[in-house]
ZALUMMAR-693863 format. One record per residue (C-alpha): residue number from 1; residue in one letter; x, y, z. Coordinates in nm, 2 decimals, decimal comma, padded with zeros to 4 digits. Last residue first. Example, Ala and Ser with C-alpha at 12.3 -4.5 7.8 and 13.67 -1.06 7.14 Angstrom:
<atoms>
 pos code      u      v      w
   2    s  01,37 -00,11  00,71
   1    a  01,23 -00,45  00,78
</atoms>
This chain:
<atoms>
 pos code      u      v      w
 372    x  00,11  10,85  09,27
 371    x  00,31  11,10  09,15
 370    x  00,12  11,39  09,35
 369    x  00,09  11,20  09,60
 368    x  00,54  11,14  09,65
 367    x  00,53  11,51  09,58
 366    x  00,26  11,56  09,89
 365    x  00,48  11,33  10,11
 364    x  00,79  11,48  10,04
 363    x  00,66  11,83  10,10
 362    x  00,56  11,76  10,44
 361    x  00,85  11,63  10,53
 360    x  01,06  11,87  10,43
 359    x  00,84  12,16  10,63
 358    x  00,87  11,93  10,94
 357    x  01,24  11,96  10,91
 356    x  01,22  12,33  10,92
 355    x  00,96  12,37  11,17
 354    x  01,15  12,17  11,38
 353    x  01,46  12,38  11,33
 352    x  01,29  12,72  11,35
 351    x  01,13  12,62  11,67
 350    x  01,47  12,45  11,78
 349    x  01,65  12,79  11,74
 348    x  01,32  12,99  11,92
 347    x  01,35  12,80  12,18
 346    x  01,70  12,81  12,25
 345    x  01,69  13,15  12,17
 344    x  01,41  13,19  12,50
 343    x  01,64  12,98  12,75
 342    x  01,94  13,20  12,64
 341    x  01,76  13,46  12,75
 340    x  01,66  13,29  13,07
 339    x  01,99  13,21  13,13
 338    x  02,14  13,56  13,09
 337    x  01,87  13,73  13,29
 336    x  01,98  13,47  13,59
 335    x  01,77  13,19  13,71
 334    x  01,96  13,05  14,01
 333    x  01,85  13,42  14,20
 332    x  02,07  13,52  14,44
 331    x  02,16  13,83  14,30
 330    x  01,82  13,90  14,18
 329    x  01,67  13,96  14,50
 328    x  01,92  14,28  14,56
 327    x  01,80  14,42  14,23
 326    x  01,55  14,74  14,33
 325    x  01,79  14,76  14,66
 324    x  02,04  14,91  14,38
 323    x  01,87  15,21  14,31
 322    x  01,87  15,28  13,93
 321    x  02,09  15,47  13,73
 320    x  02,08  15,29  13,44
 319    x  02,46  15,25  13,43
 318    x  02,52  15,15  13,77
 317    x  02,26  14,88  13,78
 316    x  02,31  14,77  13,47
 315    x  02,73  14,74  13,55
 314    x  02,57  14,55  13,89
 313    x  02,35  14,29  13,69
 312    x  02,58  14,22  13,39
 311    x  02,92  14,18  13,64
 310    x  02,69  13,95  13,88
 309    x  02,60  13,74  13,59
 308    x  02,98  13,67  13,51
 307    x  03,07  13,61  13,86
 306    x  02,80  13,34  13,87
 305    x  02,85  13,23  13,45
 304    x  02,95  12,88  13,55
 303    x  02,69  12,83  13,85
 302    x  02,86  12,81  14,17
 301    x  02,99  12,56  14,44
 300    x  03,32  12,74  14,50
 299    x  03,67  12,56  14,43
 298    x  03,73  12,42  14,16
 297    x  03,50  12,65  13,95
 296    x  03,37  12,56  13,58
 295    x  03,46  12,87  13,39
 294    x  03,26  13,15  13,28
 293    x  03,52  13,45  13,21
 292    x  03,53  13,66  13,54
 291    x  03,86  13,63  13,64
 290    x  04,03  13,66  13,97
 289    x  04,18  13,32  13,95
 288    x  04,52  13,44  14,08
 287    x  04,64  13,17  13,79
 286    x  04,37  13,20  13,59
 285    x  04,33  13,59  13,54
 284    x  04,06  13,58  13,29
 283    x  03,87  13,91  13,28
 282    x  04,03  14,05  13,53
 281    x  04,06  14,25  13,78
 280    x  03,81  14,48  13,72
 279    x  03,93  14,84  13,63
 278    x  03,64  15,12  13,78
 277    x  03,70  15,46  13,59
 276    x  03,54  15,80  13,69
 275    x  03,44  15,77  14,05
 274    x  03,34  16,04  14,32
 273    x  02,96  16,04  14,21
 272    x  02,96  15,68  14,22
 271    x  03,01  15,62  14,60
 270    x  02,72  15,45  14,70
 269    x  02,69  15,21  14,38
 268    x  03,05  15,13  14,40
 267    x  03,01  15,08  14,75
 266    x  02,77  14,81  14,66
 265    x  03,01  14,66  14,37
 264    x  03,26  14,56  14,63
 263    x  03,00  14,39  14,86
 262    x  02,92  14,19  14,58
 261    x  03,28  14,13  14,52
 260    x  03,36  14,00  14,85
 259    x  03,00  13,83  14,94
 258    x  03,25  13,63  15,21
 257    x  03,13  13,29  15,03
 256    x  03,28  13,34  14,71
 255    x  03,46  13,02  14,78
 254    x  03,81  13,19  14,77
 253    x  03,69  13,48  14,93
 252    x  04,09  13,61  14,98
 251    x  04,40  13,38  14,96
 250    x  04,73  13,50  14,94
 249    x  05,03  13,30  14,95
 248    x  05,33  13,48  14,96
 247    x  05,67  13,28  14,83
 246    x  05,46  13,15  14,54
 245    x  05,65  12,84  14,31
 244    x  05,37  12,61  14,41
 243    x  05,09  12,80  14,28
 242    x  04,75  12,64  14,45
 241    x  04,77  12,89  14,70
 240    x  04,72  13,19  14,44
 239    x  04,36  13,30  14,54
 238    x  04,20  13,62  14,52
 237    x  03,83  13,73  14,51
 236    x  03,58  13,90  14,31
 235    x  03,81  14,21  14,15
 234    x  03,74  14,60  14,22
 233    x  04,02  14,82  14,17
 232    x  03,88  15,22  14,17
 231    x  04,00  15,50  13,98
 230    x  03,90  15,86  14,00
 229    x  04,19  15,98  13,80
 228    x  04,44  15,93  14,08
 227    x  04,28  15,62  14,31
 226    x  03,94  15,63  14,46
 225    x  04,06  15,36  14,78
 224    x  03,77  15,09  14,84
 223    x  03,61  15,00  15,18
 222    x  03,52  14,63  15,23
 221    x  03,45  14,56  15,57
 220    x  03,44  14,16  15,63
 219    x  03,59  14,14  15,29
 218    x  03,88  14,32  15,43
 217    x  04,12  14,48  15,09
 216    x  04,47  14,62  15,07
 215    x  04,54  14,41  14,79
 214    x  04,29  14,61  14,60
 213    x  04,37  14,46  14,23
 212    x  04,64  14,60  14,00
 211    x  04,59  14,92  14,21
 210    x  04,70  15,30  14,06
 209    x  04,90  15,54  14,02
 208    x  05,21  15,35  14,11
 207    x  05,54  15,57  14,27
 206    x  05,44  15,56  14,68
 205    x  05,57  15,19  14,76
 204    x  05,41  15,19  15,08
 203    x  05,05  15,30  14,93
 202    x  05,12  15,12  14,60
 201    x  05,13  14,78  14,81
 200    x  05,05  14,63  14,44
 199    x  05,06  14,75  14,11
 198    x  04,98  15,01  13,81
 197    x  05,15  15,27  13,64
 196    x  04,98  15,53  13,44
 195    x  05,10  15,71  13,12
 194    x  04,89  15,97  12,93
 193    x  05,07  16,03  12,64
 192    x  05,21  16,35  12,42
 191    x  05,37  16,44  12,76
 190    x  05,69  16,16  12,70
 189    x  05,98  16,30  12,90
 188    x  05,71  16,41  13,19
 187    x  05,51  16,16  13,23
 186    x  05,80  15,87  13,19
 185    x  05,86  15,80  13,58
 184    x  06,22  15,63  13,64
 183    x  06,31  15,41  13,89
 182    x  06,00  15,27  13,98
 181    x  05,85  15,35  13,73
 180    x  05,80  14,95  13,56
 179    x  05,86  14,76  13,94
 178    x  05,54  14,75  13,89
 177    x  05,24  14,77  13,59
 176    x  05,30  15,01  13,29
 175    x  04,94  15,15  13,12
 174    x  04,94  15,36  12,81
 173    x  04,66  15,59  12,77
 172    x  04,69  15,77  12,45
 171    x  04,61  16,16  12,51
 170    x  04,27  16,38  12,50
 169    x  04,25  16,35  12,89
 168    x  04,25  15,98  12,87
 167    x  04,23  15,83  12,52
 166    x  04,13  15,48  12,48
 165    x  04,23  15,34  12,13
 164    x  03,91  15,22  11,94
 163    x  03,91  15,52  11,72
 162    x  04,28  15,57  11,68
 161    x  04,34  15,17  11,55
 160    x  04,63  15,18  11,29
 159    x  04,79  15,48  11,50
 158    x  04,74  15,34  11,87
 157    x  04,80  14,97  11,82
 156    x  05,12  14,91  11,62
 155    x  05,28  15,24  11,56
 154    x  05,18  15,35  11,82
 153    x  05,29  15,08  12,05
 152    x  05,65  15,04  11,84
 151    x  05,72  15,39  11,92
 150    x  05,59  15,37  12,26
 149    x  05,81  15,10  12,33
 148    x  06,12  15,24  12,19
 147    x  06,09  15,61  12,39
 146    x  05,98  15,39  12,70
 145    x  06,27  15,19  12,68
 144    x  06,59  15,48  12,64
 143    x  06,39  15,69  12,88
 142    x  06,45  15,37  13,17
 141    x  06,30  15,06  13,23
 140    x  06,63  14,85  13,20
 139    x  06,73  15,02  13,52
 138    x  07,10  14,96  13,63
 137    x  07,20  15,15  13,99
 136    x  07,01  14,91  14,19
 135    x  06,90  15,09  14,52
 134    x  06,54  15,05  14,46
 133    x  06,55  14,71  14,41
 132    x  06,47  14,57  14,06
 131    x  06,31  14,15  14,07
 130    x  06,06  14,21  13,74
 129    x  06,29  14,16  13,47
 128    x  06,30  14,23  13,10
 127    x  05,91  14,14  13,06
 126    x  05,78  14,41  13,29
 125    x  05,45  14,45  13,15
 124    x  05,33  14,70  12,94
 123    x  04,98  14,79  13,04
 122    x  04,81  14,86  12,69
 121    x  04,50  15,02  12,60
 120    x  04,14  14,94  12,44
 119    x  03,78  15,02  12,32
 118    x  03,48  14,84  12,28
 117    x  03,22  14,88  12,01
 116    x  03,16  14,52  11,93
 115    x  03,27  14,52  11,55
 114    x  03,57  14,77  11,63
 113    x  03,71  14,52  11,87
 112    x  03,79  14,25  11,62
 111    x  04,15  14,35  11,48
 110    x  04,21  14,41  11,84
 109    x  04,20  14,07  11,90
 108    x  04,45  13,91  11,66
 107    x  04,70  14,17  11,73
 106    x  04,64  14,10  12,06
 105    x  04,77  13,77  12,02
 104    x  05,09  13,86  11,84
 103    x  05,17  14,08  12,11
 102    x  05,08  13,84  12,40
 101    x  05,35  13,58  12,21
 100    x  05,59  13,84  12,20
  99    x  05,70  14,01  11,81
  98    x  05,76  14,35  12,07
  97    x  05,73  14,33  12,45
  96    x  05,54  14,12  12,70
  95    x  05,17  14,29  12,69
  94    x  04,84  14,27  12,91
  93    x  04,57  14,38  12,71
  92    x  04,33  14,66  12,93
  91    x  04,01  14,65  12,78
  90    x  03,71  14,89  12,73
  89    x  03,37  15,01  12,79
  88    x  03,22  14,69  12,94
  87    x  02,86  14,67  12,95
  86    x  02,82  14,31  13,06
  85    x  02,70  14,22  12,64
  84    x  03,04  14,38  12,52
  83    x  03,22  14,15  12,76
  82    x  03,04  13,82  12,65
  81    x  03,03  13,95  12,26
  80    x  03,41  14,00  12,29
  79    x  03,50  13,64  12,46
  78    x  03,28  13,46  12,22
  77    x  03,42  13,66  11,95
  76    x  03,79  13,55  12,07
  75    x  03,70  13,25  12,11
  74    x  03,58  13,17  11,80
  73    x  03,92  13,32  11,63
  72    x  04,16  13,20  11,83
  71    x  04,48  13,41  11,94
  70    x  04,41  13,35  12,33
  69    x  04,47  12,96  12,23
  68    x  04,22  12,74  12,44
  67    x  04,15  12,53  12,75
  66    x  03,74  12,43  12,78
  65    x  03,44  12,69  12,67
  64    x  03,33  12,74  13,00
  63    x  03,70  12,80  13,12
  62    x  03,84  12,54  13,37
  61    x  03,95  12,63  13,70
  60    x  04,26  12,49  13,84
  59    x  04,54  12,65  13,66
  58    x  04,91  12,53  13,60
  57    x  05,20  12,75  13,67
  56    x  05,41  12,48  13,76
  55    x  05,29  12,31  13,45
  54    x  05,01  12,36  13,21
  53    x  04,69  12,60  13,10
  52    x  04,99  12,89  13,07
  51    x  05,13  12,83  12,77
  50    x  05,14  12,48  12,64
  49    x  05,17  12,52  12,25
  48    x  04,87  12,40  12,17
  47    x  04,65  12,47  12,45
  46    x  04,77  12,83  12,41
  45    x  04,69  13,12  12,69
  44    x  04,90  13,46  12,70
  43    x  04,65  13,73  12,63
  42    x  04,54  13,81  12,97
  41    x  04,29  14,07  12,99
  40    x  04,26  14,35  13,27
  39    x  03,88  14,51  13,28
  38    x  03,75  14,81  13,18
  37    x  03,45  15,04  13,31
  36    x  03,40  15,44  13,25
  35    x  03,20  15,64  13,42
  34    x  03,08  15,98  13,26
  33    x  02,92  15,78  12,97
  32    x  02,56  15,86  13,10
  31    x  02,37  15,89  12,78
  30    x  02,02  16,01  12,82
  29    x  01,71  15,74  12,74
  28    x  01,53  15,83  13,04
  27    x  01,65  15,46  13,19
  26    x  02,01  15,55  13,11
  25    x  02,17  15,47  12,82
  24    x  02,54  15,31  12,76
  23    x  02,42  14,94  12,87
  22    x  02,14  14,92  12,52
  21    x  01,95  14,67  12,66
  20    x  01,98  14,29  12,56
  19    x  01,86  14,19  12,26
  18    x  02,19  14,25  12,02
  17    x  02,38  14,09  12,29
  16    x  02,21  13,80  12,35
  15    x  02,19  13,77  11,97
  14    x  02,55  13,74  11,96
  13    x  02,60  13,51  12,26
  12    x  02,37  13,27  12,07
  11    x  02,52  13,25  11,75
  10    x  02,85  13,21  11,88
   9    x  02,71  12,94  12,05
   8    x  02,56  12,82  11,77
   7    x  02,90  12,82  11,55
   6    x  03,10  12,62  11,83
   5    x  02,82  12,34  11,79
   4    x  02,84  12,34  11,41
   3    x  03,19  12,31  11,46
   2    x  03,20  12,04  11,70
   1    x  02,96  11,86  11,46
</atoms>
């Protein structure tokens, strides 16, 4: 039964997809891929084997679909058909070195991409050591690193899957997040790539090209920074004082009520013409809880797919090319697009179904008649 139940779902979300309007088309039908829109995926989650769902690190939100293994194949669709469905362009895997548990679940998920039409890239993660001063003489991120890496990433992602690889200016992107460059930039040793590095305080620290998430952020008067590239950090709040091992504890809309990410997407919307990639942070970021995955909230009184919804609505917005004051009633609408989809498959499912049954029974009967 559990299955059969995992299988309509599945159903579901895929013809929720294949139903809802094409995201990369304007209203006139012209394509307007001139803005591009990932998000930051965490591939480090088993229920099994107690990564990440447990312990000091444990979460307090609960996924839609419950606690799970990243490298599952029925979530993985679900989680595919979800962000292909919200007009995402492409994903940003978070990765923890060669034969890692992250590696071997991306493997598993990038093997699936093609089918949706989304793209990816990597954001090496600094999974030798993360506490480097700048005064430190040793850097294990050095030429010696990258030039391994990147080996084993093109060998392993770029090569086998060149036409769902992002490419930024022709090149490879490949992503490294802080203290990765601080030490040592790779640009110019490694020019066959386009290599960005991405993190926090990056206007005090001066060597990232872009923001992990806009730490730099006021929800009471959100103004975004247009990084190098065009790139903007959106994420719809930020919350790690339920991690005990934190030294900082940040906390920022964590009810949703401040209209952060909202407010985030309306600037968006004013400021398009000066923005070429927009990175949400993330797709399911449990710990910091910035994700947008559905998930039953701890916290903030909301709907499961409320963050979820507001990514479809605004991503339509921006893509179509329409004026945003045309949806402003639908944000806080209970009845979201997605529901009332869902709502109309439902129906149609259990049409089929009773029609199906009903069909049986009919022709029982009439061969029961006939012998009599």
């Amino acid at each position: 039964m559990v299955l059969i139940m995992k299988n309509i779902v599945l159903l579901l979300l895929t013809l929720m997809v294949i139903a809802s309007t094409n995201p990369f088309l304007t209203a006139d039908g012209s394509d307007n891929n001139d803005v591009l829109i990932g998000v930051y995926f965490y591939p480090w989650y088993s229920i099994t084997q107690g990564k990440h769902w447990r312990g000091v690190d444990a979460v307090i939100d609960k996924p839609f679909w419950g606690f799970y293994d990243s490298y599952n194949e029925s979530i993985i669709k679900m989680q595919l058909v979800l962000i292909k469905h919200a007009g995402i362009d492409f994903i940003v895997f978070s990765w923890w070195g060669p034969n890692s548990f992250e590696d071997m679940s991306i493997k598993a998920i990038v093997r699936h991409l093609a089918e949706y039409g989304l793209k990816f890239a990597v954001m090496i993660e600094p999974y030798l050591g993360s506490k480097i001063k700048p005064d430190e003489p040793n850097n294990p991120y050095n030429k010696t690193f990258w030039k391994n890496v990147l080996s084993y990433l093109s060998e392993n992602y770029i090569l086998p899957y060149k036409d769902n690889y992002l490419h930024l200016y022709g090149k490879p992107l490949v992503l490294a997040f802080n203290p990765i460059g601080m030490k040592y930039n790779p640009s110019n040793d490694f020019p066959e790539y386009t290599i960005r590095i991405t993190g926090n305080d990056i206007d005090n620290a001066h060597y990232q090209d872009w923001d992990y998430w806009p730490d730099y952020i006021d929800p009471n008067n959100v103004n975004l920074r247009i990084r190098k590239d065009g790139y903007v950090s959106i994420m719809p709040r930020f919350d790690n004082t339920h991690l005990t091992e934190k030294e900082t504890k940040i906390c920022i809309d964590q009810n949703y009520t401040q209209l952060l990410y909202q407010k985030e997407w309306e600037w968006i919307l004013k400021h398009r013409d000066n923005i070429k990639i927009i990175m949400i942070t993330s797709w399911n970021e449990y710990h910091e809880r910035t994700m947008i995955e559905p998930h039953y909230d701890a916290t903030a009184n909301v709907d499961p797919f409320y963050i979820y919804d507001l990514t479809v609505m605004y991503i339509k917005v921006l893509k179509n090319n329409y004026q945003a004051n045309n949806y402003c009633t639908q944000i806080d609408d209970k009845t979201s697009n997605y529901t009332l989809l869902t709502y109309v498959i439902i129906g149609v499912i259990t049409g089929l179904i009773i029609y199906n049954v009903t069909s049986r029974i009919f022709r029982l009967l009439m061969s029961r008649v006939s012998i009599s």
